[in-house]
RODREN-531570 format. One line per field, with one value per residue: residue number from 1; residue in three letters; x negated, y negated, z of N, C-alpha, C, O in turn. Coordinates in steps of 0.05 Angstrom, whole numbers. Each point is the difference from the previous one (the first is absolute). Example, Ala and Ser with C-alpha at 12.3 -4.5 7.8 and 13.67 -1.06 7.14 Angstrom:
<vexkes>
pos c(1/2)
code c(ALA/SER)
n.xx c(-264/28)
n.yy c(114/-21)
n.zz c(156/-27)
ca.xx c(18/-16)
ca.yy c(-24/-24)
ca.zz c(0/1)
c.xx c(-18/15)
c.yy c(-24/-22)
c.zz c(0/14)
o.xx c(-21/-10)
o.yy c(0/-22)
o.zz c(13/4)
</vexkes>
This chain:
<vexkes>
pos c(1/2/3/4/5/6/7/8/9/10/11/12/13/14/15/16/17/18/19/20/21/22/23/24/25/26/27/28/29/30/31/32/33/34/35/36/37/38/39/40/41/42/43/44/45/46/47/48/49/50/51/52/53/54/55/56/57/58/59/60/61/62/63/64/65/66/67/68/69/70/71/72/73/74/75/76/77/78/79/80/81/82/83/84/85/86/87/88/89/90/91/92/93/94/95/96/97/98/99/100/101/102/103/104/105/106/107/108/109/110/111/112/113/114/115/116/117/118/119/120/121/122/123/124/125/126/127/128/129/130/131/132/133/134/135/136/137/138/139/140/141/142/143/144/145/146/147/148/149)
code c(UNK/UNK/UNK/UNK/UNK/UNK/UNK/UNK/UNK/UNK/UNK/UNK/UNK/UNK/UNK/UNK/UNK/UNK/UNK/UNK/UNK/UNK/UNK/UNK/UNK/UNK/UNK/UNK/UNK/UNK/UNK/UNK/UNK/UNK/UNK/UNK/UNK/UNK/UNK/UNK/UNK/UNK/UNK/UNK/UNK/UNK/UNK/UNK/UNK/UNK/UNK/UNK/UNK/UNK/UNK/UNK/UNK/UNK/UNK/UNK/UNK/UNK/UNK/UNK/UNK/UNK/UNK/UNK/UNK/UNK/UNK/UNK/UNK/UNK/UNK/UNK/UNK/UNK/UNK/UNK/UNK/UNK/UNK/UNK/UNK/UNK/UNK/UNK/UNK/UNK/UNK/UNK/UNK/UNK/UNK/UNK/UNK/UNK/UNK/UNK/UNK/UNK/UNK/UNK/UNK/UNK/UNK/UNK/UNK/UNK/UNK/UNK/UNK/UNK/UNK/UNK/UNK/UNK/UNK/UNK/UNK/UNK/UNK/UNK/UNK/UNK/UNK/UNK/UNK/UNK/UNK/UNK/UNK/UNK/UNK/UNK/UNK/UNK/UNK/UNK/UNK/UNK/UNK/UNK/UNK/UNK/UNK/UNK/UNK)
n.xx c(-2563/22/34/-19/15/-43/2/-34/-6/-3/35/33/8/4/38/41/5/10/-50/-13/33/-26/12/-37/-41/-26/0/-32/-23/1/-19/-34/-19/32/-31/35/-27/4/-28/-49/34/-23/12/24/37/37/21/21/25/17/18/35/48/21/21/46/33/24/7/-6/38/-18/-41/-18/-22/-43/-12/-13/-29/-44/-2/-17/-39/-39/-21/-25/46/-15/10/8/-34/57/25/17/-43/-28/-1/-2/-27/23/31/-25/-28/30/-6/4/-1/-1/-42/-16/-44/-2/17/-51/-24/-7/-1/-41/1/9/-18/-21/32/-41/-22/-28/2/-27/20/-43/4/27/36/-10/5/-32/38/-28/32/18/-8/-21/7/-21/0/-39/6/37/-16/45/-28/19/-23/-50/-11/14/-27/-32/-1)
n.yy c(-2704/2/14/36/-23/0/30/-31/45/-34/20/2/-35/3/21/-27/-9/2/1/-34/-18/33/30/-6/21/29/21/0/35/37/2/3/35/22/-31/9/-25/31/39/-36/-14/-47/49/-36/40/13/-40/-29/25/-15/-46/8/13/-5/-43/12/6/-26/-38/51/26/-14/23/48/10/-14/39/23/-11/11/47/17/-10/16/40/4/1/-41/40/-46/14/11/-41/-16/-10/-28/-33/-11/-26/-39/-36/-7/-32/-32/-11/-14/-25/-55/19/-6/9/35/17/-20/42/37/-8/13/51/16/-14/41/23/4/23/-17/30/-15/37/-11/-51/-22/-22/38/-17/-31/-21/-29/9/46/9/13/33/-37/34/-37/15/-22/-27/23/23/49/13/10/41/39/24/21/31)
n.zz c(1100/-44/14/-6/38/-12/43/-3/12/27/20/10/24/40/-5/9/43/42/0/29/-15/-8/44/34/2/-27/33/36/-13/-2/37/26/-3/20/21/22/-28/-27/-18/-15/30/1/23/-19/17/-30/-12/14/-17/-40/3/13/-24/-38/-2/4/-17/-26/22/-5/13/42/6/17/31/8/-11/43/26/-18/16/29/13/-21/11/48/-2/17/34/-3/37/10/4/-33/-26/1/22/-51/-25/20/-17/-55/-23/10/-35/-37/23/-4/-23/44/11/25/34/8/1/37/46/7/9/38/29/-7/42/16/-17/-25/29/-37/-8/25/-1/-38/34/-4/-40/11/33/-25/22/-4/31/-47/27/-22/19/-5/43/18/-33/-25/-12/5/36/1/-25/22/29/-12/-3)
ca.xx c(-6/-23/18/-5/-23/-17/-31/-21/-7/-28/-9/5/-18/-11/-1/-11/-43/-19/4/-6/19/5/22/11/-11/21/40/-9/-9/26/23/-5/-7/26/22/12/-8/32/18/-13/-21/-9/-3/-30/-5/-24/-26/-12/-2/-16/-20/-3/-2/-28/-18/-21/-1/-14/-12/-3/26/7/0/28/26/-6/7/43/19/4/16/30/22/0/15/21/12/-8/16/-18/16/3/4/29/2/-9/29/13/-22/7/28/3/-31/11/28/-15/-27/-18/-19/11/-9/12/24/-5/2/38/25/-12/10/30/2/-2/21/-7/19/-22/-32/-17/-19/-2/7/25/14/0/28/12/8/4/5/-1/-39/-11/-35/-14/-31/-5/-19/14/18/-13/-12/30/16/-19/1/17/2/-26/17)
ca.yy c(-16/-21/-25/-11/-8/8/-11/16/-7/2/32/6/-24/14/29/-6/-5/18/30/27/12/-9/-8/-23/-26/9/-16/-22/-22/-1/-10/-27/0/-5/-16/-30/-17/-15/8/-3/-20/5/-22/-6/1/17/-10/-11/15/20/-8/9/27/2/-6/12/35/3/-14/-2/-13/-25/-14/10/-22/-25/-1/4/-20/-16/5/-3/-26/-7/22/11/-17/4/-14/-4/3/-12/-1/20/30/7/2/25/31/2/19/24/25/4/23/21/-2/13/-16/-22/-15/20/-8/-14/8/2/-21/-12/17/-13/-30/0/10/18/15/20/-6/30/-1/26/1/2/24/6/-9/-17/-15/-27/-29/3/3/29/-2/29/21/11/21/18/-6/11/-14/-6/-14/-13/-14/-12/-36/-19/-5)
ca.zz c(23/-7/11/26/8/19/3/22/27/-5/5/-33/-5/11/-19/-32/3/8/-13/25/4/-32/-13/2/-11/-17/-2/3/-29/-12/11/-11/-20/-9/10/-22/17/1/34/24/9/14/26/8/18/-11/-9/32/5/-19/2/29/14/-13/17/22/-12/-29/-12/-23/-18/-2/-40/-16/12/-15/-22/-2/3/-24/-35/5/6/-23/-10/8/23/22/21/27/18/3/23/-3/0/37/15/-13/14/25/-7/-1/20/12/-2/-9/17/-23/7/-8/-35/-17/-8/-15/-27/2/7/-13/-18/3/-11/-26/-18/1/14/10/5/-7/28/0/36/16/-7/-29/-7/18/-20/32/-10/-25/-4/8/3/-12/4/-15/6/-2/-21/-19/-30/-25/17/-6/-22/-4/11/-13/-27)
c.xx c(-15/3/-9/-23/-9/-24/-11/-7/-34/-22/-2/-22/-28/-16/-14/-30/0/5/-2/24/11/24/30/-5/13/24/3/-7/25/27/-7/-8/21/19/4/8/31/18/-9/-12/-19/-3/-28/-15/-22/-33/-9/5/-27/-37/-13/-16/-39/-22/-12/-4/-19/-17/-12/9/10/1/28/27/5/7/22/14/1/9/32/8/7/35/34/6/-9/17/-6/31/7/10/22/-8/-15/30/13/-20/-6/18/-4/-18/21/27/-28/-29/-17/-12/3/-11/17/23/8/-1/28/8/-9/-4/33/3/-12/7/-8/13/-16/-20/-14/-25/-8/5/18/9/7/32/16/15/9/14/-1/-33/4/-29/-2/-27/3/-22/14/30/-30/-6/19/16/-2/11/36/13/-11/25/20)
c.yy c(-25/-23/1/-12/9/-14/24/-6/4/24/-1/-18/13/20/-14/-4/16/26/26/19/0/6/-23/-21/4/-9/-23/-20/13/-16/-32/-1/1/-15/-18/-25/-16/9/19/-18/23/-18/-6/1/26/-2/-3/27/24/-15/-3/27/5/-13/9/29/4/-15/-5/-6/-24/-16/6/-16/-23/0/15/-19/-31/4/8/-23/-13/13/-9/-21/5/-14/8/1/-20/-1/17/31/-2/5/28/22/8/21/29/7/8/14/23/10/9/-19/-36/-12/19/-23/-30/-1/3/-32/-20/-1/-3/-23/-11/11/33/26/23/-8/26/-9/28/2/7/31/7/5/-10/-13/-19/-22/0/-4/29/1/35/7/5/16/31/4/18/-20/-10/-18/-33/-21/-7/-29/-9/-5/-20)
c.zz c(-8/13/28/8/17/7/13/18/2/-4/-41/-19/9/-11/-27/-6/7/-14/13/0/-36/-7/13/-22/-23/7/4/-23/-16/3/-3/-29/-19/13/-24/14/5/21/23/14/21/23/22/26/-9/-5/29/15/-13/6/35/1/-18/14/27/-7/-18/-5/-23/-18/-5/-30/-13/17/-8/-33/-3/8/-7/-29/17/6/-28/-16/10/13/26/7/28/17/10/30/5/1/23/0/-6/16/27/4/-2/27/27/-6/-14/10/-30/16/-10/-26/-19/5/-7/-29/-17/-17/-31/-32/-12/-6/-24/-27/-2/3/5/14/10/35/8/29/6/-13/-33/4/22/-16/19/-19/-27/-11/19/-1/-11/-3/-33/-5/-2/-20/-18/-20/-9/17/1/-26/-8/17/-10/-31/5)
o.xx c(-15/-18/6/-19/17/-12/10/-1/-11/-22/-20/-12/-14/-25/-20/-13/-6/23/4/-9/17/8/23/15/22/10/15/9/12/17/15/7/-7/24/-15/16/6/17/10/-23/3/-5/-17/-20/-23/-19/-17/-14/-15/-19/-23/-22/-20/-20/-23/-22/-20/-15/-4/-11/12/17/17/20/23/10/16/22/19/5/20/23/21/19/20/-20/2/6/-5/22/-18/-7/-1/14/11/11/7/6/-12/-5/7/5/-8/12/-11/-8/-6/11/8/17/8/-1/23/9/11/3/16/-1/6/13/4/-7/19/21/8/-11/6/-14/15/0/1/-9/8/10/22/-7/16/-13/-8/-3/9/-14/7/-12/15/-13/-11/18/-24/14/3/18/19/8/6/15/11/6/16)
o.yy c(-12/-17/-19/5/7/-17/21/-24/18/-1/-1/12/4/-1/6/3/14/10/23/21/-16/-9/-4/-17/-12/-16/-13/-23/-21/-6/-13/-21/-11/7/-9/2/-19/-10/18/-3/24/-24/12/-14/3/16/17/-3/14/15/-5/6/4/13/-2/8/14/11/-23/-15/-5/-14/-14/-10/-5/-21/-2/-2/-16/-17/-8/-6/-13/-14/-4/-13/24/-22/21/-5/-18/19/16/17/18/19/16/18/20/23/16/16/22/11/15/20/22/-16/-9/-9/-11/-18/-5/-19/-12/-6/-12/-20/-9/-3/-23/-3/12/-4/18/-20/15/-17/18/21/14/17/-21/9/10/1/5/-12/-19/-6/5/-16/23/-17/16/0/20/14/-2/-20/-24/-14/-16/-23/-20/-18/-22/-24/-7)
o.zz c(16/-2/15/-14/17/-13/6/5/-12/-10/-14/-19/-19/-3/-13/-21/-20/-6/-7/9/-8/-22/-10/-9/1/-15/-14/-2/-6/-16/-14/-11/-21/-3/-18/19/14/15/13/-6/6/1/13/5/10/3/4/19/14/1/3/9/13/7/8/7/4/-16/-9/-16/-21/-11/-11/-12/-8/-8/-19/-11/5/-17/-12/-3/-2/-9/-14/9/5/-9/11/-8/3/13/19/11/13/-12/17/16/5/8/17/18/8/18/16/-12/-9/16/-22/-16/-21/-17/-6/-13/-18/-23/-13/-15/-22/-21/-7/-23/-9/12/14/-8/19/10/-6/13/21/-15/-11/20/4/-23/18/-17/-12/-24/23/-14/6/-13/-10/-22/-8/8/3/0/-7/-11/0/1/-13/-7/-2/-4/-17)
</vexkes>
């Protein structure tokens, strides 16, 4: 599967700071911790999402947000949302009833060539538009690492 591209959805970004839950946090820092930066951007609705949801919840974390998402933007391609995916993410959130930023992500993800997006919101082996969404909360280790290869 080396060939494919993927991203994350903020829930996953999320996990990677926080340790309250250690074996989210564990898959969480695996999974980014083995992205290859060649066939992962990152979308930058994550970052404005991941830095919202902490600020009013966590507050403490904020440091760790601020230096995740200054070494990923470093790392990884940030792609920012565009006018076309509103439009695409209207579409699905209405034929699929995924939540609408979910299906911003979606549309957003897709247009950067993606074909995965690891999320723990949406449905686990959904497949939209050739972008499947996968729970990597619920993929085994081996499952895990052979997409990671």
């Amino acid at each position: 599967m080396a060939a494919e591209r993927y991203t994350f959805d903020t829930n996953i970004l999320f996990y990677s700071i926080d340790a309250r839950n250690a074996a989210k946090h564990s898959r969480a820092r695996t999974l980014i911790g083995l992205a290859d930066s060649r066939r992962v951007p990152i979308l930058l609705q994550t970052f404005g999402e991941l830095s919202n949801a902490v600020s009013k919840r966590h507050p403490a974390l904020l440091p760790q947000v601020e230096k995740l998402i200054h070494t990923a933007s470093v790392l990884f391609a940030v792609v920012p949302m565009e006018f076309d995916d509103v439009a695409q993410a209207l579409f699905i959130h209405g034929q699929h009833k995924i939540q609408f930023w979910d299906a911003v992500l979606w549309a957003t993800a897709r247009r950067a060539g993606c074909t995965t997006l690891f999320s723990e919101d949406m449905q686990d082996g959904q497949s939209i538009g050739g972008v499947t969404i996968r729970n990597p909360f619920q993929m085994s280790r081996s499952e895990l690492d052979a997409f990671l290869d």
